[in-house]
Every structure is written in C-alpha cells, then in structure tokens.
N, C-alpha and C positions, 0 to 999 in steps of 0.2 A: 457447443457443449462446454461449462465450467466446468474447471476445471474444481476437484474437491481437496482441496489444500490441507497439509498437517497442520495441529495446532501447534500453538508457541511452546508447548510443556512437552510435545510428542514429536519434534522434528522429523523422524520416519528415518530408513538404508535406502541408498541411491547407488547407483552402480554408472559409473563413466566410464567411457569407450573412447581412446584418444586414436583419431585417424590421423597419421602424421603430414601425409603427402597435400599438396598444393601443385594447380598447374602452374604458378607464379606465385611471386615471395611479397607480397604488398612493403611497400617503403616504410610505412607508421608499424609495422606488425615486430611483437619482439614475442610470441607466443613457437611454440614447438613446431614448427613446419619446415616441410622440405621440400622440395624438387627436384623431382625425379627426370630428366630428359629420357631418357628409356624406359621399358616398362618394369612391372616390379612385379616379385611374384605373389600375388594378393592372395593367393591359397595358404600359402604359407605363413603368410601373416593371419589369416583367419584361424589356423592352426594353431598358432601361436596365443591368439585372444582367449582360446578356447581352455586353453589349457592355464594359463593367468586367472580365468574363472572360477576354474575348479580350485586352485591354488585358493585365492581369496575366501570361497564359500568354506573350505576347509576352516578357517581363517574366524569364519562370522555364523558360524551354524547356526540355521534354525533364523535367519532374517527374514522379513516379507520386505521385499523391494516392491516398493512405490514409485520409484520413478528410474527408466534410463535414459542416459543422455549421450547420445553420438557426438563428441566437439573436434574440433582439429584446429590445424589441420582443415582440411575440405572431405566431411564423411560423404558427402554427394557424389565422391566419384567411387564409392563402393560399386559394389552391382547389389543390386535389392538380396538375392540368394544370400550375399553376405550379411547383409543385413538379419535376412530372416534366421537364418544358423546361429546370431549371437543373441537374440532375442530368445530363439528354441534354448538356449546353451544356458541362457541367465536362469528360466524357469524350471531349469531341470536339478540347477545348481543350488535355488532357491527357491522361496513362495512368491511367484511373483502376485502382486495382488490386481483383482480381475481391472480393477479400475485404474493402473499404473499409468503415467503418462510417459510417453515412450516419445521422446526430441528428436529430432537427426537436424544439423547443422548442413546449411545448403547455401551454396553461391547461385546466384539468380540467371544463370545463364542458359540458353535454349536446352543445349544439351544435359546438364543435370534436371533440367524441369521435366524434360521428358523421360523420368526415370520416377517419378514420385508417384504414379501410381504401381510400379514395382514397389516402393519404400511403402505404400500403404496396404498393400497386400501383404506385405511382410510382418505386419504388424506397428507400424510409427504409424502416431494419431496425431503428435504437433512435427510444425516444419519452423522452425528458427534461416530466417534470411538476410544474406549480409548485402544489404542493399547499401547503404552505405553513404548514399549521396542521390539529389534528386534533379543534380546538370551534367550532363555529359562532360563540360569541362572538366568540374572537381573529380569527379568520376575516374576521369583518366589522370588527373595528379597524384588521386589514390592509389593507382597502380590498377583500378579494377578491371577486370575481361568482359564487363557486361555493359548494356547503352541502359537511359532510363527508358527507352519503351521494353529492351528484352525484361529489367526487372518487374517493369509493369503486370507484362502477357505471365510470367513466372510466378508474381504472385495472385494473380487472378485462376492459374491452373492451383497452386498451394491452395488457398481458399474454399476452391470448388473438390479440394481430392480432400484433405485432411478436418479432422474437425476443430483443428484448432490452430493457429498460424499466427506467428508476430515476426518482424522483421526487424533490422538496423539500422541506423542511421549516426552518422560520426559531424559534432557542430566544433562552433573556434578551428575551424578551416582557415588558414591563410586568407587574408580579405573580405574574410563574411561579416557582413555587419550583422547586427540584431533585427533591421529592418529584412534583409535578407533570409535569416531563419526564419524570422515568426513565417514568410509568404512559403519558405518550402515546408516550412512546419507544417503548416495549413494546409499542402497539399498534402504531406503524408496522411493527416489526420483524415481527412476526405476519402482515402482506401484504408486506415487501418482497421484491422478484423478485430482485435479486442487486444491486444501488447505490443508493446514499441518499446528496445531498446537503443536509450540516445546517451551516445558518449561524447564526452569532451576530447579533442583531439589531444595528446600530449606524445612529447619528446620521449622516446625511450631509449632504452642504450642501449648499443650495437645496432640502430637499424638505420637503416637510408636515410631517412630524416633526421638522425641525430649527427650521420655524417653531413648532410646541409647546411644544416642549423647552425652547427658548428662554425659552416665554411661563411657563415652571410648569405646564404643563396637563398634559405628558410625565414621567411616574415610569421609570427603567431601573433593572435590579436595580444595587445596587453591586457593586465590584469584589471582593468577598469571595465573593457570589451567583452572578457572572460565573464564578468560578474552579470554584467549586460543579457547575456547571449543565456545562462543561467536562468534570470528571472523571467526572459521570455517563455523558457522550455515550459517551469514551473506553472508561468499563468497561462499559459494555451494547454498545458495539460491537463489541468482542473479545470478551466474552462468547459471544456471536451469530456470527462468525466473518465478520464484515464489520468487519475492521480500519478505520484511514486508512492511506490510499496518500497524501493527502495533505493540510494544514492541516483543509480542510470537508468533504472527503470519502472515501467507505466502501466498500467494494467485497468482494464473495466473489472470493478471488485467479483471476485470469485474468479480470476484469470489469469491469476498469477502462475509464474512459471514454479510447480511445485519442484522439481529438482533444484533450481536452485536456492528455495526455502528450507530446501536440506541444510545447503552451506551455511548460507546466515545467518539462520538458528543453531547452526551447531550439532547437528545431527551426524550420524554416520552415512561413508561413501565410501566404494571400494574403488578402486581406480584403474583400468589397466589400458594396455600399448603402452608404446614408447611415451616416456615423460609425464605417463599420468601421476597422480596425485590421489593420495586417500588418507582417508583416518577414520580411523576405527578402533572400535572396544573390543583387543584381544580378548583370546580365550582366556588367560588369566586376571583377568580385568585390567584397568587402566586405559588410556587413550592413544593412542599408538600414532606419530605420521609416517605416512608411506610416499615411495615418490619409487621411480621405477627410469632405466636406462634412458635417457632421451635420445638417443641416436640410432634413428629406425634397425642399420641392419644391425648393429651390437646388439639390440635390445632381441631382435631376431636371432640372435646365435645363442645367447645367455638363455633365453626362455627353453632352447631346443635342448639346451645342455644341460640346466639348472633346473628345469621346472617352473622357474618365476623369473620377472626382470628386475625384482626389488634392488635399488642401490640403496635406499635407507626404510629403515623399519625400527627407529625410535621412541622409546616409552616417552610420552611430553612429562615434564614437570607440573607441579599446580599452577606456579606460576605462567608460565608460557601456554597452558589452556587457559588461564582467565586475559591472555592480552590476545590471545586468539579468539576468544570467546565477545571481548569488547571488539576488536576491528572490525568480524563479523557482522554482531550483533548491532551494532550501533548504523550501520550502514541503512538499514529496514527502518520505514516512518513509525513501526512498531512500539520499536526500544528495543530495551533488553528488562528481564527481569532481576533484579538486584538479589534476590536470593537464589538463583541460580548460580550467579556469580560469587557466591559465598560456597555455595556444594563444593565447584571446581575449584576453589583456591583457599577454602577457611580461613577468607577474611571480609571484612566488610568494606564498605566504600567510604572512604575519611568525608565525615559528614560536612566539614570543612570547604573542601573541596566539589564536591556537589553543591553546596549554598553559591559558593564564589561563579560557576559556572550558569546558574539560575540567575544569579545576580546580572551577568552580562550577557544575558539572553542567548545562551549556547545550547542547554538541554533544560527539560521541564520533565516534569513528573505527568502522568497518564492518570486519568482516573481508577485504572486499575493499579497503582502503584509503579507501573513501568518506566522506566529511566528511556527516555527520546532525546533525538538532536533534533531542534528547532529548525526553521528553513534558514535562519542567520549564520547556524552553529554543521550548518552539510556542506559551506564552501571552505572550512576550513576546519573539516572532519577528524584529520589527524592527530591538528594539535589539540582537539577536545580529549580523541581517545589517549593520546599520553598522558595527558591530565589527568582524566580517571585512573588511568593506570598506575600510576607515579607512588 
C-alpha cells in the first residue's frame, strides 16, 4: 500500500518517539544511543513518553498527526504493549489521522523480528531496517549483531507482517569499489519492497571510527571513489525505478517515507524521549526548536519532576528558519519553493546568485517554478546551500 504523502505547500505534524537504548554502540554511529548492560525500567520510561505527550499536545492544540516515527536508538527492543500505549497516548493527545503512517525502527535480528507481529498489532504499518551491509564481513566491521541470512529471514517476516517496509544499507565502506556496490546494490534491489535508504559512510566525532581514522588504522575510499560509488547508486536506482526523492533516499513514486517529508519540507514535529528534536508553531505563533535532555536516566528524573525534558525551547529568528528551511529543503529532488522562502525570511534570493549557480550546473529551476539541486550540485550540497544563503 502507498503510502499518501503531504503536499509541498502542506507538509503535515509528525510526532517522534526517541528510543534511546542499544544492545551495542555501532563504531560509525554518533546518534543518541546507549547501553544498558542491566536492565532498565521500561515502564517508567513509557511513563515518562506519556507525559512529554501531553506536555507537547498542550503545546500544538488541535494538530492531525500524519505520521509517527519510532527512531533510536533501537525502538525494536520495546515490547509491542509499549508500543501500542504510545500510539493509544498520541491519538488521545491528538487527531490522529486514519491514514497515518506509523515507522518503528528495527535491527534485523531473530529476536526483534519475532516481535513484529506484536509491533503490528499495536498499530505500526511500516518497519524501517538497519541492514546495513549485504557481507558478513563488512557486517561485522560495522559493529552489527546480525549475519546476512538473519537480515534476510527478518526482512522477509517485515514484508509479509507490515504493509509497507524499506531497509538500509551504508556504501564508501573501507575497500569497496564501485564494482562492488553496483553487485550488492543489485542484490538489495532483487528483495527491495518499495524504499531503500543508502548512506555514504562518513567520519563523525567522538565515535569509534573517528578514533581509528585518526590513528591510521581507518582507510575511506577517496574522493574520486566517493564520487564513483555516488553515480553508481544514482544509475542502478533509476534504473530500477526507485529514483531519490531525496539526497540518501529511494523510493517507488507514492513510497515515500511521509514522516520524514515532514522534515524536509519543513513541516511541524513534536519530539520526545531523551534527545529528541522538534519544532513547532507555538501557541503564540512563531517557529520554535525544541530539543529535550539527551541522557536517558536525567531525561527520566527531569520529566518525573518537571513535567517535560525540554533543555531548549527557542523562538528561531527569520533568518535561521530560512537556512533551516534551505538545508532541508534543498536536500528532496523536489526543490524548494522560492516564495516560501520569502514568507519565512522577507527576502528574496539574490537573482545573481541563482544565475551564477545555473550557470555551473548546480540548481535549475522546475517547471513549476521550484528551485532544485541538480545531480552535479547533491555531491556537494552544502556549499550550493550556503550559497543560497549568503
């Protein structure tokens, strides 16, 4: 089932659910996770979500949520009940609408897989999987708990439980050529169900790999390799007829992941657990970022005592919405619309500067007027949007 996606003028409220716990810390990961060696009291943190809920809804009266999104973290090792209580908790809180696409983030292994028909009785319709890699080797240099046949059988059960299911995969691995990808490319392509998110491996800081890298121990392809590995993605994905909708990800048209068509158009999202992220149009109007304790059990005391975890709750400037609204926006094969970008910041785009960038084949204009980065101008996405921005 397609999924029925906001438009570009209506980006839709989204509500994210940050599960912070992991059974292991992946090397490459610089996202909010933790591990637990003992067990944690998961009621208490459902308690806790519950009440961030309410706090938020107070917050966004009167939203119809379109989409929730379970991220972590590893939300797989919920137990479905929890799942179903913050699903009952959203629509009690909200409208949720009948057609909502409802995510949960899952690692491919036996034992979360045999939990997905709990996750679908609870109400999640798509299952996002961090497969990751499609050789045992690389597998395990990632740090993952799963082999390729367990993510296979995993997603073969996702497939058959939920209606809608796309998994991940991470390329510019340590010694992967281009010859390499395009044959696991080809094999992803052969099981993908209608979405595949493919990322570029990169260095981050503070993780495993940036302490490697550092040491010489860490080889990445170079940037010729990188560019390489790029236009294979690009042509076996069109090829295949799972375009990008947007920088990392692939979709058969109408399959796009609508939560995160929230983000990228700019839409409202309420955010909660540890270290989530939101922004929204306070009750006194303006655009608001939110961001909330990222340290499981602080975030857990603060909520018990405070009623919320918010550590910022910042009015944005016009400014800082329209270079948020470009990094976003620009990201999607879409574009962005140029008078949008005029609403949020009461200015225009130095015509200048748009010509110079057409000129060197960076962005083009859409027949409906929209501002797009070309396939030349998404390897080096950045320096187009500070351009814009400048």
């Amino acid at each position: 089932m397609a999924s029925i996606a906001p438009k570009p003028q209506d980006p839709g409220f989204g509500v994210y659910v940050h599960w912070p716990f992991c059974l292991a810390k992946c090397p490459y990961c610089d996202f909010n996770s933790h591990v637990r060696r003992g067990s944690y009291e998961e009621d208490r943190y459902l308690s806790a979500i519950l009440t961030e809920l309410k706090h938020r809804a107070a917050l966004t009266p009167g939203r119809t949520v379109r989409s929730i999104f379970f991220g972590g973290g590893t939300p797989s090792l919920m137990a479905p009940e929890t799942v179903r209580r913050i699903i009952e908790a959203v629509g009690k809180n909200w409208k949720l609408d009948p057609q909502a696409e409802i995510t949960l983030e899952a690692n491919p292994t036996s034992v979360e897989a045999g939990r997905f028909a709990g996750y679908r009785a609870a109400g999640v319709n798509r299952v996002s999987l961090g497969v990751q890699a499609l050789n045992d080797a690389d597998l395990k240099m990632l740090g993952r708990m799963h082999s390729v046949d367990e993510a296979m059988r995993a997603l073969d059960i996702a497939t058959s439980t939920f209606s809608r299911a796309s998994f991940d995969l991470i390329y510019a691995r340590p010694g992967q050529t281009p010859q390499a990808w395009a044959a696991e490319l080809t094999q992803a392509l052969a099981r993908a169900p209608e979405h595949l998110s493919l990322y570029q491996l990169t260095i981050e800081p503070d993780t495993m790999f940036e302490r490697l890298f550092d040491a010489g121990k860490l080889k990445m392809p170079k940037a010729d390799v990188g560019r390489a590995l790029w236009d294979v993605t690009q042509e076996l994905m069109e090829k295949a007829g799972m375009p990008a909708y947007e920088i990392s990800n692939h979709a058969r048209p109408g399959c796009e992941s609508r939560h995160n068509l929230i983000y990228w158009r700019y839409g409202e999202y309420a955010g909660v657990g540890p270290g989530a992220h939101g922004r929204i149009i306070g009750p006194r109007g303006g655009r608001r970022a939110q961001a909330t304790e990222p340290h499981p059990e602080m975030w857990l005391t603060v909520v018990e005592t405070e009623g919320n975890g918010l550590i910022e709750d910042e009015s944005l400037s016009t400014e800082a919405q329209g270079d948020e609204f470009l990094l976003m926006g620009l990201r999607l094969t879409e574009g962005i619309d140029p008078a949008r970008f005029q609403t949020l910041t009461g200015k225009r785009f130095e015509a200048s500067r748009v010509a110079d960038l057409i000129a060197h084949g960076m962005v083009e204009y859409t027949r409906h007027g929209r501002i797009r980065v070309t396939s030349e101008g998404f390897p080096v996405l950045d320096a187009v949007v500070a351009d814009l921005a400048a």
